[in-house]
gemmi code that builds the backbone of each chain (N, CA, C; Angstrom):
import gemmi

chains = {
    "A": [
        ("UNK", (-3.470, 20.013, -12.748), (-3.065, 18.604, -12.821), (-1.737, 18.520, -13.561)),
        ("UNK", (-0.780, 18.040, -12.929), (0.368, 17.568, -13.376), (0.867, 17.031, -14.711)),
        ("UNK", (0.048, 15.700, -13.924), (-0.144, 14.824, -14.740), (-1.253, 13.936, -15.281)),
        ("UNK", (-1.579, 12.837, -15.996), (-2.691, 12.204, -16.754), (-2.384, 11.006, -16.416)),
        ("UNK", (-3.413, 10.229, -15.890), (-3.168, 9.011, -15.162), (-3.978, 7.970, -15.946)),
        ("UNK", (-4.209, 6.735, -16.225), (-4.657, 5.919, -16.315), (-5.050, 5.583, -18.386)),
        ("UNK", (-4.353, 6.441, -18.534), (-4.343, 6.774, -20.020), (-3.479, 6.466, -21.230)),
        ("UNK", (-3.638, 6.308, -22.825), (-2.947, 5.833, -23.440), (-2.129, 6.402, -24.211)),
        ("UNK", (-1.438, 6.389, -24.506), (-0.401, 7.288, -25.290), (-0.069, 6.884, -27.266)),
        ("UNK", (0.073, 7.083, -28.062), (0.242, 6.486, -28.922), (1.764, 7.122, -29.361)),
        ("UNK", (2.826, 5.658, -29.167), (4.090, 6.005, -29.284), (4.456, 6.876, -30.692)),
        ("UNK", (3.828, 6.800, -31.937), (4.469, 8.219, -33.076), (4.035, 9.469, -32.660)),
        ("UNK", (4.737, 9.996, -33.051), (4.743, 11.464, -32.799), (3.706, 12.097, -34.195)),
        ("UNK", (3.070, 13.296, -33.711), (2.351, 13.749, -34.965), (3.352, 15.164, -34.999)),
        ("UNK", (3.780, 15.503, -36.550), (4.716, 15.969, -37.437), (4.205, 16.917, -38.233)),
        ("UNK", (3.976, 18.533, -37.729), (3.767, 18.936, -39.294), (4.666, 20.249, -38.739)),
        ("UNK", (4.665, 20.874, -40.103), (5.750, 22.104, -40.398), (7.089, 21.516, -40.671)),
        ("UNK", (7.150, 20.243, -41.030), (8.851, 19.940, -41.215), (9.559, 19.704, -39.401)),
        ("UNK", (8.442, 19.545, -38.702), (8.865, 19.237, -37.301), (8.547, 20.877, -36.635)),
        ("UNK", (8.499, 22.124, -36.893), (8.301, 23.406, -36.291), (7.182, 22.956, -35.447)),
        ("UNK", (6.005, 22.234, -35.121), (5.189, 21.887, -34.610), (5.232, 20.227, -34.151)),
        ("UNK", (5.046, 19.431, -33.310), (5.328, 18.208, -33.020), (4.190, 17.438, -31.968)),
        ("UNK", (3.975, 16.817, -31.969), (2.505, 16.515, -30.441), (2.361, 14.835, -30.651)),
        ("UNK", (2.296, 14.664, -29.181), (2.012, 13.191, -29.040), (0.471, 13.205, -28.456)),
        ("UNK", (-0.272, 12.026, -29.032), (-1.474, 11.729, -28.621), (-1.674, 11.261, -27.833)),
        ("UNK", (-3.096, 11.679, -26.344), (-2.998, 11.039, -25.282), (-4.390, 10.966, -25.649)),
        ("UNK", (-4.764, 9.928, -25.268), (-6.379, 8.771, -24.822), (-6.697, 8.336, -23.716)),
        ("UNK", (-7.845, 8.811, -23.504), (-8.622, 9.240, -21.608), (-9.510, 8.308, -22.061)),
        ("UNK", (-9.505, 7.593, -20.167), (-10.699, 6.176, -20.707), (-12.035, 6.835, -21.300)),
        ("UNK", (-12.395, 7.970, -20.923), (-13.636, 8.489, -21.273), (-13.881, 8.670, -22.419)),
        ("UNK", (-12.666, 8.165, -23.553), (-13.098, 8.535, -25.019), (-12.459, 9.842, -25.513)),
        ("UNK", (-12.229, 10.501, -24.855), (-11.631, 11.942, -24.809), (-10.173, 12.287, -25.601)),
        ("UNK", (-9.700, 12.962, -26.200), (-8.500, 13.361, -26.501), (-7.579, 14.564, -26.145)),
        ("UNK", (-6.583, 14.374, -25.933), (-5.511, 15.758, -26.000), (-4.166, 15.667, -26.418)),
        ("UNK", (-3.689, 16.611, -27.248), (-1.907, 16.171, -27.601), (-1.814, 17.259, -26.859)),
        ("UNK", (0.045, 16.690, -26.240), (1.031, 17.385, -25.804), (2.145, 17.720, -26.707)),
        ("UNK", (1.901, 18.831, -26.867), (3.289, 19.786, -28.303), (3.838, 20.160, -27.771)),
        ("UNK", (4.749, 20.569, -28.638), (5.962, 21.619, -28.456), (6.089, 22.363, -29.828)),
        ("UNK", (5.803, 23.818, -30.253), (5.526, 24.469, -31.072), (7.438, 25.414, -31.200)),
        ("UNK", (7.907, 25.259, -31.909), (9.572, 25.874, -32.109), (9.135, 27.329, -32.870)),
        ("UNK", (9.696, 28.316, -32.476), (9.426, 29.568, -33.301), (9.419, 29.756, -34.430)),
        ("UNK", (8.223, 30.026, -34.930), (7.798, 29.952, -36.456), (6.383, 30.868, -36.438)),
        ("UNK", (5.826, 30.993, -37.217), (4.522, 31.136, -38.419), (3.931, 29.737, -38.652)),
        ("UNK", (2.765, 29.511, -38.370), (1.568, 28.664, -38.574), (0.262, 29.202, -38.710)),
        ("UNK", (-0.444, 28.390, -39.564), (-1.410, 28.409, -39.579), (-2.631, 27.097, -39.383)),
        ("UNK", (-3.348, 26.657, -38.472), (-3.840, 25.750, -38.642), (-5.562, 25.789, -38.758)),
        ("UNK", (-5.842, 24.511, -38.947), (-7.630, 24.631, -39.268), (-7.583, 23.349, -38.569)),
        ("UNK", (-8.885, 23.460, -37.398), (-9.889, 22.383, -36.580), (-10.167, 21.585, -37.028)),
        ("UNK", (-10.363, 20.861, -36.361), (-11.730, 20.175, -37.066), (-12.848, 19.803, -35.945)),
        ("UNK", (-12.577, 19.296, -34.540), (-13.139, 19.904, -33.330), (-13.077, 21.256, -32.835)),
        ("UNK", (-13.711, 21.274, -31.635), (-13.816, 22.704, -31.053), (-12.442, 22.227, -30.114)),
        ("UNK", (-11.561, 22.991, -30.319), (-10.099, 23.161, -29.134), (-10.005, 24.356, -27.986)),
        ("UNK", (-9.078, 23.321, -26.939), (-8.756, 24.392, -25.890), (-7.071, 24.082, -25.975)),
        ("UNK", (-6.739, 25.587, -26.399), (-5.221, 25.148, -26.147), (-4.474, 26.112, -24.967)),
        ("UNK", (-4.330, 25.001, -24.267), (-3.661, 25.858, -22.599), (-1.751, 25.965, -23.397)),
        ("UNK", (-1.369, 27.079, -23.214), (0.126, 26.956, -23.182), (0.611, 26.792, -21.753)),
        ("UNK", (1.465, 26.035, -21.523), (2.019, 25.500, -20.348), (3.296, 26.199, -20.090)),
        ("UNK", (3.761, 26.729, -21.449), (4.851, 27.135, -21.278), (5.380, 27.735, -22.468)),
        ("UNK", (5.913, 29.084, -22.574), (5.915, 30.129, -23.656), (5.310, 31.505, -23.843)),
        ("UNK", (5.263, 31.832, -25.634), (5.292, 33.292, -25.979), (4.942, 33.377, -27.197)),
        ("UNK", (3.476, 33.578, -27.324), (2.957, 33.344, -28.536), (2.000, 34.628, -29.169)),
        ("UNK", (2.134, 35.006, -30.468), (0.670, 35.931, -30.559), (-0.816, 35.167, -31.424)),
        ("UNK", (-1.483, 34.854, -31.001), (-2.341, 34.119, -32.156), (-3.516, 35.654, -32.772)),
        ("UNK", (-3.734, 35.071, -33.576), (-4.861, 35.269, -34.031), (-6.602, 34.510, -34.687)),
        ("UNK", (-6.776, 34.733, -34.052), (-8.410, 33.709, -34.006), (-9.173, 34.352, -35.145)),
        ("UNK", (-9.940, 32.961, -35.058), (-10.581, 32.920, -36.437), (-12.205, 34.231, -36.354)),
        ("UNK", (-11.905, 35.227, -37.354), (-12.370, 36.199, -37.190), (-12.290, 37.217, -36.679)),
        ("UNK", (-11.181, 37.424, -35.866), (-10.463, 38.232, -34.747), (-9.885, 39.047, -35.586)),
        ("UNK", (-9.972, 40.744, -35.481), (-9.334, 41.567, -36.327), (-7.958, 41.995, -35.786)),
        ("UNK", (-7.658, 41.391, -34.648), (-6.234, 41.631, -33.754), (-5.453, 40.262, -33.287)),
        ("UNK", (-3.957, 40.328, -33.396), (-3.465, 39.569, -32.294), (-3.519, 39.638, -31.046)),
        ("UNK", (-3.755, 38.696, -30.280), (-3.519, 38.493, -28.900), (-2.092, 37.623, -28.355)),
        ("UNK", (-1.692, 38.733, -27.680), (-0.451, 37.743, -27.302), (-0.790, 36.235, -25.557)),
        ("UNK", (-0.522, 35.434, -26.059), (-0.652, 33.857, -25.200), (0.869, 33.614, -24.358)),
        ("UNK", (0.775, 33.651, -23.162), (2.187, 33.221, -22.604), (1.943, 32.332, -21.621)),
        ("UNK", (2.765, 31.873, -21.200), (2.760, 30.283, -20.348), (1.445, 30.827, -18.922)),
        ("UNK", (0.392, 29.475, -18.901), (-0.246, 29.379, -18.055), (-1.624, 30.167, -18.524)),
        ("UNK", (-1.756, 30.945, -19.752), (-3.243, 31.176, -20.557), (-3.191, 29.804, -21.472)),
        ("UNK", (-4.959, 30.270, -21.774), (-5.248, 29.559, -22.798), (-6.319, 30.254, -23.736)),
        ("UNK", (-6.569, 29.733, -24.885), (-7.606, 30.396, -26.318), (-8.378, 29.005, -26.472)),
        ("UNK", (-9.547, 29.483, -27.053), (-10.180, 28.768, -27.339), (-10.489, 28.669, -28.545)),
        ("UNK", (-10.859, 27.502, -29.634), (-11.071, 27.615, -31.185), (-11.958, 26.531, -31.698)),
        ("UNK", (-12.997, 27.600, -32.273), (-14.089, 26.137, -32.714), (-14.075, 26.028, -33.485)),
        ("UNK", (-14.788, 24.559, -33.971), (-14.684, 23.630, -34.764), (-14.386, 24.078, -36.085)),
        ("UNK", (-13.999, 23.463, -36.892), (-13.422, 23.553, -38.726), (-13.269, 25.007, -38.598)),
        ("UNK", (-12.857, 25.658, -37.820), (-11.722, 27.436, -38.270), (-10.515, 27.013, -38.274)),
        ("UNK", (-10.112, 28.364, -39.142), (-8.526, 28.805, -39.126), (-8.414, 29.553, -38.674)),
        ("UNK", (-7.237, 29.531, -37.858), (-6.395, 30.049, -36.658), (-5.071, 30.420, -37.038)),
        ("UNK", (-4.546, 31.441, -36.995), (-2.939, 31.430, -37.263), (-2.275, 31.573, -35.494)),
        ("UNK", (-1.006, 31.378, -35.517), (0.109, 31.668, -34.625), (0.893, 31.889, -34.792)),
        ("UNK", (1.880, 32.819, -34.353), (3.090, 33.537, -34.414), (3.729, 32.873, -32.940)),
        ("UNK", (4.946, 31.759, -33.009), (5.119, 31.682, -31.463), (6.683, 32.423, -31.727)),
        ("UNK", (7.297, 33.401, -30.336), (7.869, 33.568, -30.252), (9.170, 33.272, -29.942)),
        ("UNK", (8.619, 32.338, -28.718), (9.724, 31.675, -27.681), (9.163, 30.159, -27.757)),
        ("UNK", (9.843, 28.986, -27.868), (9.910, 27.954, -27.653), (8.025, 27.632, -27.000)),
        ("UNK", (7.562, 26.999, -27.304), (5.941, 26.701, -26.369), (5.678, 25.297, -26.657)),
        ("UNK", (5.093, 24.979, -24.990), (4.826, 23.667, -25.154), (2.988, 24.243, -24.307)),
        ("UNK", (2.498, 23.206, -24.908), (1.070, 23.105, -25.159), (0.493, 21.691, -24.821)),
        ("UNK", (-0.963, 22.395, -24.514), (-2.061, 20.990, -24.257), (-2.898, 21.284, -24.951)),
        ("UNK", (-3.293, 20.450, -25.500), (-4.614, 20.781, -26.944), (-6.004, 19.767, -26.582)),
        ("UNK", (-6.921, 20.060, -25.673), (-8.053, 19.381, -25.451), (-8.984, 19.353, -26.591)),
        ("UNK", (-8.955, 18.664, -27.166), (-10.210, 18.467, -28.067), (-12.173, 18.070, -27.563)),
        ("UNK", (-12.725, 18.937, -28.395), (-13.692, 19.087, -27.206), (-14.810, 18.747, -28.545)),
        ("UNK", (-15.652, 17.514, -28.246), (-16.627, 17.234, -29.422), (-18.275, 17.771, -29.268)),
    ],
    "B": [
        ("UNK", (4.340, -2.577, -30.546), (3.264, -1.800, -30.077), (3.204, -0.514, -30.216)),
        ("UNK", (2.219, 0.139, -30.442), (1.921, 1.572, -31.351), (1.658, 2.327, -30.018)),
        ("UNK", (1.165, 1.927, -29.218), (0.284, 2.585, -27.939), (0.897, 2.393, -26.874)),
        ("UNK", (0.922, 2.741, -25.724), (1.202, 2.304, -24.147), (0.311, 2.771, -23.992)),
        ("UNK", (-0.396, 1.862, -23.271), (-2.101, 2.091, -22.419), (-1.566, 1.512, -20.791)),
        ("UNK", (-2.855, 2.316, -20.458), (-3.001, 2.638, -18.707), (-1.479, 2.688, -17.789)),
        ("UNK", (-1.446, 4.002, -18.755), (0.062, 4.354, -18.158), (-0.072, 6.334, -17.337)),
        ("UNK", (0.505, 6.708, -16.907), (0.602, 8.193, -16.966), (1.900, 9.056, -17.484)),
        ("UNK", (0.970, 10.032, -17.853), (2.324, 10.663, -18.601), (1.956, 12.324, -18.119)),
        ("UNK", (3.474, 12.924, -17.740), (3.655, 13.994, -17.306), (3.099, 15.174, -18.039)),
        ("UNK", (2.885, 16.120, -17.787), (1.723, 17.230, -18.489), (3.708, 18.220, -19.349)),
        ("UNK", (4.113, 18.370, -18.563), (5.098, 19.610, -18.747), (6.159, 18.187, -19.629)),
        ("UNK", (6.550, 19.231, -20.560), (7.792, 18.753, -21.849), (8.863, 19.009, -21.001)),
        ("UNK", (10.004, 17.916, -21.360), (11.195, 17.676, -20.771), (11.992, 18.951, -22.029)),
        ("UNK", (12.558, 19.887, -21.865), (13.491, 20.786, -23.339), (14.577, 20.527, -22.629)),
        ("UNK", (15.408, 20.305, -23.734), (17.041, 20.443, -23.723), (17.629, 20.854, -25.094)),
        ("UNK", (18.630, 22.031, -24.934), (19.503, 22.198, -26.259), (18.656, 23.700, -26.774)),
        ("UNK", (17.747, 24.099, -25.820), (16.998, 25.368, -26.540), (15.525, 24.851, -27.124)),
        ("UNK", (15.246, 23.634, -26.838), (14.017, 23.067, -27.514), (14.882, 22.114, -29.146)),
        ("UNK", (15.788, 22.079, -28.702), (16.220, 20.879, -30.012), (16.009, 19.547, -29.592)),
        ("UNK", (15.950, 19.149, -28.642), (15.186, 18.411, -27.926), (14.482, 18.081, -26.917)),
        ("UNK", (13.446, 17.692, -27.240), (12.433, 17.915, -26.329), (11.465, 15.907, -25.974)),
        ("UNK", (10.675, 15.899, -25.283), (10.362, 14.674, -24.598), (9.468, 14.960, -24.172)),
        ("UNK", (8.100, 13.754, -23.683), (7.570, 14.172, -22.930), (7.798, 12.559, -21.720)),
        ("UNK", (7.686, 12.582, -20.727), (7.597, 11.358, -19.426), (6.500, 10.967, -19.308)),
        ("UNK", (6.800, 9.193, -19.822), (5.664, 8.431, -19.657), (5.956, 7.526, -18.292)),
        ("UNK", (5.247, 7.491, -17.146), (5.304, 6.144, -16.709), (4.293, 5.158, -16.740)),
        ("UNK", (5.085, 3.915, -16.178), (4.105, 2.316, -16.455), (3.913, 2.072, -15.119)),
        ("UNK", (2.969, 0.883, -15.071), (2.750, 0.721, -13.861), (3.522, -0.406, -12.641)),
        ("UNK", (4.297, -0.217, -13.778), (5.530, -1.291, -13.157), (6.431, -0.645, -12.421)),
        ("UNK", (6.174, 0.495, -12.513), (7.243, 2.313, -12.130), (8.625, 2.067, -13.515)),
        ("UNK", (8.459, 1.385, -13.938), (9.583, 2.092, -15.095), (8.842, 3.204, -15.761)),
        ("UNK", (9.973, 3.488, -16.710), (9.685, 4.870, -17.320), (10.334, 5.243, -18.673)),
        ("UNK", (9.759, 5.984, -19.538), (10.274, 5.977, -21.087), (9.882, 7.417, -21.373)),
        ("UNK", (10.713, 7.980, -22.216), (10.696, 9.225, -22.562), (10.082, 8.931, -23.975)),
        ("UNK", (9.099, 9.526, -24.576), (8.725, 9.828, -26.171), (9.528, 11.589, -26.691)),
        ("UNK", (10.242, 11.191, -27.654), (10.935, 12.407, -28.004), (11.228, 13.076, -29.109)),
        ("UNK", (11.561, 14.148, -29.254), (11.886, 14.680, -30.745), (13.129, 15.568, -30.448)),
        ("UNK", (13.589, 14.977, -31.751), (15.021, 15.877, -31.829), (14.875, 16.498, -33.329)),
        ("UNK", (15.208, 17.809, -33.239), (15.938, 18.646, -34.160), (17.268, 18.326, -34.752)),
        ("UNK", (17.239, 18.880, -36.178), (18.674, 18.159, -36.886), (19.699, 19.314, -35.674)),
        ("UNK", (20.769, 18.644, -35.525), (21.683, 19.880, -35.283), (22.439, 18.279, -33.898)),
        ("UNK", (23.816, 18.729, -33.341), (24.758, 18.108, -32.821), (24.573, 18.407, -31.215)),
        ("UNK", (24.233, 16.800, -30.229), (24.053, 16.995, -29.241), (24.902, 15.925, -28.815)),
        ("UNK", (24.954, 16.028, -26.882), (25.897, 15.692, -26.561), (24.847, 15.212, -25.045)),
        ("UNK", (25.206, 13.757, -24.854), (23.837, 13.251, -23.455), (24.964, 12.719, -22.800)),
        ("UNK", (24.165, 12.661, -21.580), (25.143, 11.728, -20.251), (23.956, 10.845, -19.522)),
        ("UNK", (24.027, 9.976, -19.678), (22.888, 8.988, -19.125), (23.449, 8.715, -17.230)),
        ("UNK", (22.183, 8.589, -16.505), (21.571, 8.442, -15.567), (21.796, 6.664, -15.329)),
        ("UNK", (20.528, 6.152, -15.795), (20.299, 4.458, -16.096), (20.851, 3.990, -17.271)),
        ("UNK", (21.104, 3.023, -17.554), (21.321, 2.368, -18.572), (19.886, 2.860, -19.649)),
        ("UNK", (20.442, 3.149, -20.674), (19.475, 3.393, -22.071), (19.057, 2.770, -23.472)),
        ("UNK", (17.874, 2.245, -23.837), (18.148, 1.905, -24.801), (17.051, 3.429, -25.737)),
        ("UNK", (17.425, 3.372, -26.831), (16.946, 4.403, -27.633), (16.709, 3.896, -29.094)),
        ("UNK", (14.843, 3.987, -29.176), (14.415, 3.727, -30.061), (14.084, 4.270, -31.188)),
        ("UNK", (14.636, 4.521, -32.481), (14.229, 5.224, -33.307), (12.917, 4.996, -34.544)),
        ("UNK", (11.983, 5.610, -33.771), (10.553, 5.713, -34.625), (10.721, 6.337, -35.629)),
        ("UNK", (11.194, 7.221, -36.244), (11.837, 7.807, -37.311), (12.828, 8.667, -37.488)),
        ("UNK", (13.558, 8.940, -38.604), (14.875, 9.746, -38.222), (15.728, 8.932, -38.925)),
        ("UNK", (16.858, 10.263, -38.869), (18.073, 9.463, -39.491), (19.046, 10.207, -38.483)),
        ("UNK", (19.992, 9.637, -37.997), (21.147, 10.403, -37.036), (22.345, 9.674, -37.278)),
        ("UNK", (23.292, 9.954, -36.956), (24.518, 9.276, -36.224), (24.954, 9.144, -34.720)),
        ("UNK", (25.566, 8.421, -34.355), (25.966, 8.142, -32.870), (27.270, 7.805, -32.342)),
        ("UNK", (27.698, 8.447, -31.844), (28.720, 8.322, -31.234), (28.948, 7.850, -30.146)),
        ("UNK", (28.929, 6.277, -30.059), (28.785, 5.431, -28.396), (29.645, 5.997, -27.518)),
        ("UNK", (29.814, 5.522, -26.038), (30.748, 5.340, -25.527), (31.943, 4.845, -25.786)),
        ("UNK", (33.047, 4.919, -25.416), (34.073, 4.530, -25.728), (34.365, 3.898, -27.447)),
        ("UNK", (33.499, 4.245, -27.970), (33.397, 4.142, -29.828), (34.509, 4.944, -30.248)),
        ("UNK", (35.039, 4.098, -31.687), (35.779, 5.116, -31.931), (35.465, 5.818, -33.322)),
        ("UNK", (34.189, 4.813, -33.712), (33.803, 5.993, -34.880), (31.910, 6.101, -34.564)),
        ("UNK", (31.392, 7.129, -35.341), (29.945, 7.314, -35.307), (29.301, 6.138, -36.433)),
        ("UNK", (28.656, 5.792, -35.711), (27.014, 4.985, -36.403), (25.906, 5.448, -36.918)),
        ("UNK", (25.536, 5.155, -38.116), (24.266, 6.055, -39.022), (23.007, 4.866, -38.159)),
        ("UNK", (22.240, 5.624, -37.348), (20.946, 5.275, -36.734), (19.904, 5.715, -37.760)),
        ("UNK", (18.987, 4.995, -38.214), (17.387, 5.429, -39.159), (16.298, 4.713, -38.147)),
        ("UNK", (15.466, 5.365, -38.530), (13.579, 4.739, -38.437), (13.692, 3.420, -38.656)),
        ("UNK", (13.312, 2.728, -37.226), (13.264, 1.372, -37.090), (14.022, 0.490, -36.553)),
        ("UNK", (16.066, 0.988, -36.004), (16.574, 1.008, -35.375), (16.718, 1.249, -34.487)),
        ("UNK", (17.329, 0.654, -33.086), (17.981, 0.973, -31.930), (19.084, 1.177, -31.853)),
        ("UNK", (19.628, 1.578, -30.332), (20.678, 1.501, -29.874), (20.812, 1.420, -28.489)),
        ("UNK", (21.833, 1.191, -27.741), (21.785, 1.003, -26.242), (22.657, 1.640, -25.575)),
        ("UNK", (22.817, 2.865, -24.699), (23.928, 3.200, -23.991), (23.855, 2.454, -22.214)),
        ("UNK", (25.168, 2.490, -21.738), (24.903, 2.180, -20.439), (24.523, 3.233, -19.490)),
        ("UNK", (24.406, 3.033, -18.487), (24.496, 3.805, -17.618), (25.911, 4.629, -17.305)),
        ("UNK", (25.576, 5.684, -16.610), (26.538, 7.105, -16.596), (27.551, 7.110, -17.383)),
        ("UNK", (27.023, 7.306, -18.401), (27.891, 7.383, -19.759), (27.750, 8.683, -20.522)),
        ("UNK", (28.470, 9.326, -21.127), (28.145, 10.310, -22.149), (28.668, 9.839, -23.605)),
        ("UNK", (27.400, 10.543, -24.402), (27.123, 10.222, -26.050), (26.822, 11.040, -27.160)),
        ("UNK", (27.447, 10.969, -28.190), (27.160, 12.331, -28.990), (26.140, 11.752, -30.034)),
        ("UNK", (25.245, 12.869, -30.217), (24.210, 12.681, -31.597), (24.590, 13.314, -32.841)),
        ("UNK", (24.778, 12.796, -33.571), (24.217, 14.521, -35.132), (23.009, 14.056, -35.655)),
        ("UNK", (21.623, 14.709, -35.345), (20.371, 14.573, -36.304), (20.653, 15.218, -37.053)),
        ("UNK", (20.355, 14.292, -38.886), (20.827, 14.743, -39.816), (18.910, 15.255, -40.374)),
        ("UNK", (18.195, 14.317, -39.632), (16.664, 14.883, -40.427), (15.884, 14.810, -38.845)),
        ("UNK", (14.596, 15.534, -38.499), (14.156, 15.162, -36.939), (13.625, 13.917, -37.107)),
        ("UNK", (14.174, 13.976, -36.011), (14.023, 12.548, -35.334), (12.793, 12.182, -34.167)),
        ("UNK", (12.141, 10.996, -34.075), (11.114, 10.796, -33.137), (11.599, 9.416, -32.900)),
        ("UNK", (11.846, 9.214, -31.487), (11.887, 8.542, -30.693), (11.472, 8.274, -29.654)),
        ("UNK", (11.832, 7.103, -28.892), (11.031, 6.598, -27.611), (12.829, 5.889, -26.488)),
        ("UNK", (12.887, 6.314, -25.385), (14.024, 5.933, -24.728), (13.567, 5.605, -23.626)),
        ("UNK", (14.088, 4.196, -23.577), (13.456, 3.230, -22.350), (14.220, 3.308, -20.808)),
        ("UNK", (14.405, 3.692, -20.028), (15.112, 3.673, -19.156), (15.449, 2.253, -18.202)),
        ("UNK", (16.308, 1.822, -18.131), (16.757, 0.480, -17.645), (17.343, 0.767, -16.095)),
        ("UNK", (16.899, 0.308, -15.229), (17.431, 0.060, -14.165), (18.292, -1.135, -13.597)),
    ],
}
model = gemmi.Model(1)
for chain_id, residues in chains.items():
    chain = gemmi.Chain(chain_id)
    for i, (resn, *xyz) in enumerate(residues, 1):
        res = gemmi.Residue()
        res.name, res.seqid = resn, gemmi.SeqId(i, " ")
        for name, pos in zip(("N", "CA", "C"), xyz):
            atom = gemmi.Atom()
            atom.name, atom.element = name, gemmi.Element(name[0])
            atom.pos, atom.b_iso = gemmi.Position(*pos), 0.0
            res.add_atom(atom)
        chain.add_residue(res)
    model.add_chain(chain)
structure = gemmi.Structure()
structure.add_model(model)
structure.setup_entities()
């Protein structure tokens, strides 16, 4: 799917890393959530708080999952999965833009 | 308004500048259309399509209109308007999040 039809957007942008990370919120009539990011090459680390699916759409990333004794490298058109309240780190390499389904 | 509801918005990020700025495409059901965006501090240079107005949700920049002969300090909570097929210079001095309405 392209695109997301019939859905709401909330015009601020969500902001962390000093902007290295960036995502706008989209709202599905079903109650549902997902942001669309754009992750700039850096070091992160983040923590859940739902269970996530993050598809990269586009990019070059290595993550490491919560409990995972290795990186896995993520490039445009995979996705990882991460449940609820873990920490997750990422290493993105190249520019990545992302879909983050939140899954309750 | 904080939201645009029952609208669609494009899955894939608009990048320009290397990912210094980036967007994602919302449309309405009116078929207009508005970009939600983020810019990186650093000096860019646009050429508009439609007539533009450009909303600043937060940020601090300067602007260099058309045919201007000096730059304008733009912040969070301000606009501005270019015309159509025009070119315009930015300097984001902090990132910036915005919303750019496209005028036909």
């Amino acid at each position: 799917m392209s695109e997301f039809t019939n859905v709401s957007v909330l015009k601020k942008a969500n902001c962390y890393f000093d902007g290295g990370v960036t995502s706008r919120t989209i709202r599905f009539p079903d109650g549902s959530k997902k942001t669309l990011g754009i992750m700039q090459p850096g070091d992160y680390e983040f923590t859940t708080h739902d269970r996530e699916i993050m598809e990269i759409l586009e990019g070059d990333l290595d993550v490491l999952l919560p409990d995972a004794a290795d990186w896995v490298q993520v490039q445009g058109g995979e996705s990882f999965e991460v449940p609820a309240q873990a920490t997750f780190s990422i290493r993105v390499r190249a520019l990545t833009d992302y879909c983050c389904s939140f899954l309750s």
